[in-house]
MIBA-585180 format. One record per atom (N, C-alpha, C): residue in one letter; x, y, z. Coordinates in pm, whole numbers, plus 50000, padded with zeros to 5 digits. Example, Ala and Ser with C-alpha at 12.3 -4.5 7.8 and 13.67 -1.06 7.14 Angstrom:
# residues 2
A513194943150780;A512304955050780;A513204967050780;S512854977550708;S513674989450714;S512905000350787;
This chain:
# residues 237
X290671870839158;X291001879339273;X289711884339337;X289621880339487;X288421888339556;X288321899939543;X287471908639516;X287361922739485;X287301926539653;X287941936739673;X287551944339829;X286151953839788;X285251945039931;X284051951939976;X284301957940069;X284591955040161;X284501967940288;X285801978340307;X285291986640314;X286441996540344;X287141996940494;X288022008140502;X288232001040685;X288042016940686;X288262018240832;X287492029040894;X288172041140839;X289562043140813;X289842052540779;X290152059440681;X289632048240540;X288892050140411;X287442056540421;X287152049640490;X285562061740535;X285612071540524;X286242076940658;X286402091440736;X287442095340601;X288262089840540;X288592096740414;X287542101940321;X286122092940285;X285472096340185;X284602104440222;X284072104940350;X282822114240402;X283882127540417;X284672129340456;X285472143740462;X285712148840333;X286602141140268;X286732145640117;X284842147440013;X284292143340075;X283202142239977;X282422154440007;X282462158340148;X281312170140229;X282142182640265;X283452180640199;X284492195040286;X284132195240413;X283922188940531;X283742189540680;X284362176340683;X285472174740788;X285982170940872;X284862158540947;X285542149941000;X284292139841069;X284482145141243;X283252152341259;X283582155841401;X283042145741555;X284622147541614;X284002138541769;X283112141641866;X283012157541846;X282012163641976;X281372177841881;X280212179741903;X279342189941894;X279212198442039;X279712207442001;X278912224742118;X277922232142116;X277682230142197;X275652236942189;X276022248342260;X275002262042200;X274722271542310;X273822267642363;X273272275342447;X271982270042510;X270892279242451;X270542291842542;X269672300042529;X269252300042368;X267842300242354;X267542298142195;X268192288542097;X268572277342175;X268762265342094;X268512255742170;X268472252642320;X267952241842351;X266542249742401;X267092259242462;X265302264542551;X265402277342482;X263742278742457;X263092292242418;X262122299242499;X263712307342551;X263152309842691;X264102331142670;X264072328242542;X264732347642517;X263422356442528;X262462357442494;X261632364942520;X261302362442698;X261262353442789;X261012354742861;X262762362042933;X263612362242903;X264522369942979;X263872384442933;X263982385642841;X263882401542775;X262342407242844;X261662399942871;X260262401342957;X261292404743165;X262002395243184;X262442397743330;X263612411243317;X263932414743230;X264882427643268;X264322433543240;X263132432543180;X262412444743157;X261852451943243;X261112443843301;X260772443743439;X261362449843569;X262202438443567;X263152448143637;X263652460843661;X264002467243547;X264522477143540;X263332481843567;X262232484743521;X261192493343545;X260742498443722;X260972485043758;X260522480543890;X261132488443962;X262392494343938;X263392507543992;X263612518143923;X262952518443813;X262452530843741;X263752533843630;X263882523643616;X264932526943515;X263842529243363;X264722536943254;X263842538343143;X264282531543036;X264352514743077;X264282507942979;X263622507842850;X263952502442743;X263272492642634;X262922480842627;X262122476242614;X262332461842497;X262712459442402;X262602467942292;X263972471442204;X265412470742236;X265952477542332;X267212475742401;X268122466442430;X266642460142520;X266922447742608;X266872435242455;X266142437542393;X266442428142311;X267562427942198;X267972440142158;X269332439242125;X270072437842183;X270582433442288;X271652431442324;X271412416142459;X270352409342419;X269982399942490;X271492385942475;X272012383942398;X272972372242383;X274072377142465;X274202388942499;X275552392442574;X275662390242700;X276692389042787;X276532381842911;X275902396142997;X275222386943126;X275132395443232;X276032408643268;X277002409043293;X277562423143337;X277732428943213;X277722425043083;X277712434942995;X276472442142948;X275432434443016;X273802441042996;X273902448443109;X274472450843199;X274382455943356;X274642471743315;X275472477543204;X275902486543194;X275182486743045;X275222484942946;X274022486042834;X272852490042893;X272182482242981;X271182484143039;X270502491843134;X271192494743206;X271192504143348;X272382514843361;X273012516543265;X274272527343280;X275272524443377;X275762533043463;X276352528643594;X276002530743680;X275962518043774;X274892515843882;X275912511843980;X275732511544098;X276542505844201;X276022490144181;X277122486744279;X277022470744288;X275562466944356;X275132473944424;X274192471844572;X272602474744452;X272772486444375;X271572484844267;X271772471144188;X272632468344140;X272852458244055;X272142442944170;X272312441044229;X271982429744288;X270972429044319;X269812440944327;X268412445444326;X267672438744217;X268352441644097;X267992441443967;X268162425243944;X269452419143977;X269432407043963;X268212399544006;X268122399944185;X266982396444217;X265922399044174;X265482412344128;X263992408844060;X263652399343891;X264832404243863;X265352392843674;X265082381043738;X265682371943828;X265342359843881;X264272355743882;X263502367143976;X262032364544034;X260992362843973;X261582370643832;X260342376143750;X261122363343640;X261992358143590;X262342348343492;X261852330943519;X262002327643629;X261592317543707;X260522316043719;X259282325543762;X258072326343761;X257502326643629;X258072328943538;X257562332143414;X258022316343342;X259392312243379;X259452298543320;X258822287443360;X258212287443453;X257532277943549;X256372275643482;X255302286043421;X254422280743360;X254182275243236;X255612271043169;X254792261443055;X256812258843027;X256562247742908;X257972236342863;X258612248642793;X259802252642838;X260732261242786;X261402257242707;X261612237642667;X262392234342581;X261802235042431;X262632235942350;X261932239042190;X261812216342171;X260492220942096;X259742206042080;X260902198242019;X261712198541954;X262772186841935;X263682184241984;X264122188742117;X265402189542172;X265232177442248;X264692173142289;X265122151842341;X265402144142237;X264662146042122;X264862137741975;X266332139041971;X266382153141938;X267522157341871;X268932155941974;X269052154542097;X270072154542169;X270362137742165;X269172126442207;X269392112642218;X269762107242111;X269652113041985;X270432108741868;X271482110841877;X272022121841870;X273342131941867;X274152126441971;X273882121642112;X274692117142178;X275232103642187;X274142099542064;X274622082742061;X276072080241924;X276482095841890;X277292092741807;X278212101841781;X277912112241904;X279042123741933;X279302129742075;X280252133442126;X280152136242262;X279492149842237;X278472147842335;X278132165042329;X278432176942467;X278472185242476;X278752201042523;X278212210342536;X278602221642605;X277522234142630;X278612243842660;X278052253642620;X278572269042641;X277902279542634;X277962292942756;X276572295342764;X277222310142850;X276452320542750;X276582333342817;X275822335242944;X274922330643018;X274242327743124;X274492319043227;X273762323143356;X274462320843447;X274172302443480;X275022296443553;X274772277643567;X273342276243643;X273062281443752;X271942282543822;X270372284443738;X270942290043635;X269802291843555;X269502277843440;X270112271043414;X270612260143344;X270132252243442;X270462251143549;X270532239143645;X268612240743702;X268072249743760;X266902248843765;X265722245043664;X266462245643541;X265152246343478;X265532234543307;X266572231543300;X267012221043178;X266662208443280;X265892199743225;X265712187343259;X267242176043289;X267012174043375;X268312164143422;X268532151343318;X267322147043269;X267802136643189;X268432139043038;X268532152342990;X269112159942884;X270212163742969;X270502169343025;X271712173443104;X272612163143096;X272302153543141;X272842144843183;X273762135843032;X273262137942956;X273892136742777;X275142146242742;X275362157042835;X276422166442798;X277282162842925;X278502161242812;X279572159642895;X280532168442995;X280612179142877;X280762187542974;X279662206842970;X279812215243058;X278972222643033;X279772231943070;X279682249843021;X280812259443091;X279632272943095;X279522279143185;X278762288043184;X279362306243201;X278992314443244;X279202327843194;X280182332543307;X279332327043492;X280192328243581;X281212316243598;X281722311043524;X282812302243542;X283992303643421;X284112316143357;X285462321543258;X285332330343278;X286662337943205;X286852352043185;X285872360443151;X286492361442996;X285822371442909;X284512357242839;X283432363142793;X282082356742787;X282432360042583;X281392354442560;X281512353942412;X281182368142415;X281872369142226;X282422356342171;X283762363742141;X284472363542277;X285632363242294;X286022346542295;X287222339942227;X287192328642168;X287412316642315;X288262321742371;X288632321042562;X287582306642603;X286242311942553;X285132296442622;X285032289242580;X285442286342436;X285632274342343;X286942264842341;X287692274742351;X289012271142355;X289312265242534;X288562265942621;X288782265842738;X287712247742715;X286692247842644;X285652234142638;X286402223542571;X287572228342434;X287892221042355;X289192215742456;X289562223242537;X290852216042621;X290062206442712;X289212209242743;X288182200442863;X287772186842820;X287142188942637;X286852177642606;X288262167242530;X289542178242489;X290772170042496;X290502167042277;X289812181542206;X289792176942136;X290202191242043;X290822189341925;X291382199241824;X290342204741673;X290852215341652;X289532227441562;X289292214341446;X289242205841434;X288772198941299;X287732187141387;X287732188141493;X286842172641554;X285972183041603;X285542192541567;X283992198941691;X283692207641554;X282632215041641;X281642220341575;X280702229641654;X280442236641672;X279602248341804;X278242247241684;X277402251241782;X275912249141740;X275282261941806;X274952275541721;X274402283841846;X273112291941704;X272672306441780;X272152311341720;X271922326241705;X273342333541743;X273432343741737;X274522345541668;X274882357641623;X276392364841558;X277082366041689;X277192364341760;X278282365841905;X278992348841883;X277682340141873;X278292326241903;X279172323441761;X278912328641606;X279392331041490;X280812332641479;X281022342941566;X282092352641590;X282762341441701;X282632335641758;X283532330141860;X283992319641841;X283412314341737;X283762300741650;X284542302041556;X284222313541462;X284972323041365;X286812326641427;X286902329841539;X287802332041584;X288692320741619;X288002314641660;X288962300641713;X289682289541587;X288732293541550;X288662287541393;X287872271541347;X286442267241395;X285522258841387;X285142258641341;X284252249441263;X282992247841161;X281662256541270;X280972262141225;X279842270841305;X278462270441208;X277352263441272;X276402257541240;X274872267541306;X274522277141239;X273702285241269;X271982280941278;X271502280941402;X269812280641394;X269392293341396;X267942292941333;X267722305041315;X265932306841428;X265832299941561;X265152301141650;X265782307041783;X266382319141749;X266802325141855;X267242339841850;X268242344841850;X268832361341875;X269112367441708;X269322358541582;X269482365741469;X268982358541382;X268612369841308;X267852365441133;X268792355441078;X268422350040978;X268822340240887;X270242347540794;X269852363840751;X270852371940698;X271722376340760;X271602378840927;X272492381140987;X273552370041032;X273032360041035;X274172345841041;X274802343440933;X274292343640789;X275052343140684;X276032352840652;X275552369040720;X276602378840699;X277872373640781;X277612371640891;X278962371541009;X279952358440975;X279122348040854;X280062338440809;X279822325440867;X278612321240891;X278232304340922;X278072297940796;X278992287240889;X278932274640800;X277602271740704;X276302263940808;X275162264040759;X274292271740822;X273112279340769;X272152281140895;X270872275040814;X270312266840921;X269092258740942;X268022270441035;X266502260041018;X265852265041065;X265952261941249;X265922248241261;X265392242641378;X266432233141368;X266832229741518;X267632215441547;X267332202841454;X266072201341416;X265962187341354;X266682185341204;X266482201141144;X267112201341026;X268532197741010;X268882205441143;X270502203641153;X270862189941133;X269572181341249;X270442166141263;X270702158341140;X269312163741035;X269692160340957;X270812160040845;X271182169740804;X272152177640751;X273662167640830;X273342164840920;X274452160640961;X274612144940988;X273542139440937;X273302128040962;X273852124140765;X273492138340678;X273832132340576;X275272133140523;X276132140340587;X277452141840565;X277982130040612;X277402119440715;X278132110940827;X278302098140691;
């Protein structure tokens, strides 16, 4: 009797799931901010600014706790209550002063082409992003862009993380259910919004929280840097 050598595909995806407790996933979700670009100190540098620039009595302390949360919820963290007409002051100078400041040197963290041209040759990939598209769109290189299938940003949903609403709004987009994805971020907001929906949640630790604070809020893994991840995930495959 020929002995069976090859398995068929869904003896595989039986043994890599059963063998790694993870699921074989079709699409990965990226945040952005502090996982593709390291570009948080330079926001926390433009509201700082800002605010000053109208005499508000900001922190950097402040501003940096509460940097992962969307725009209008820093609007009031940040500046108390302001009319709309201050608020759009403030926007414009955050712009002025974020743009100018990203302009002079590569905002992307050194492995993120490696790490995306792999990843897309064997998963659909995604974005979700407490920040605004305009900000994404000026300054992420088009030929990385162009690898994500789909992208959802802060002014285009409701409620912003990690109310569960933006995941659940990407996973209908990409047409796929809580055992085929995986979110990729680096804060306890993005933790929590994955946590909720109910995803595997894959923590870096080059961005908004310590290594202890991702393990408290309940990630899957937390890595240092994207490359580790790929790996890690290259060895479950």
């Amino acid at each position: 009797m020929v002995e069976k050598i090859f398995l068929s595909c869904e003896e595989r995806v039986f043994q890599r799931s059963h063998h790694t407790g993870f699921e074989v996933f079709k699409a990965i979700i990226f945040d952005y901010n502090g996982i593709l670009v390291n570009d948080l100190k330079i926001h926390e540098e433009a509201y700082w600014r800002a605010g000053k620039d109208l005499g508000f009595p900001l922190t950097r302390e402040t501003v940096r706790k509460y940097l992962s949360y969307s725009p209008e919820q820093k609007r009031k963290l940040y500046y108390g209550e302001i009319s709309d007409e201050i608020w759009e002051q403030i926007c414009r100078l955050r712009a002025r002063y974020y743009f100018n400041l990203a302009k002079k040197g590569d905002v992307l963290f050194p492995d993120v082409e490696t790490v995306l041209m792999s990843l897309s040759a064997r998963y659909v990939l995604a974005l979700i992003s407490n920040t605004r598209r305009d900000y994404f769109d000026r300054v992420f290189p088009r030929k990385l862009a162009s690898l994500l299938r789909e992208t959802l940003f802060v002014d285009e949903i409701g409620k912003p993380k990690p109310s569960p609403g933006p995941l659940l709004k990407m996973m209908e987009r990409l047409g796929i259910g809580r055992d085929e994805c995986c979110y990729i971020g680096d804060s306890v907001l993005d933790v929590q919004m994955a946590k909720r929906v109910g995803i595997k949640v894959f923590s870096v630790t080059t961005g908004d929280s310590s290594k202890e604070e991702l393990q408290a809020a309940g990630a899957d893994w937390v890595v240092d840097n994207l490359s580790d991840l790929k790996e890690k995930l290259e060895a479950v495959e």
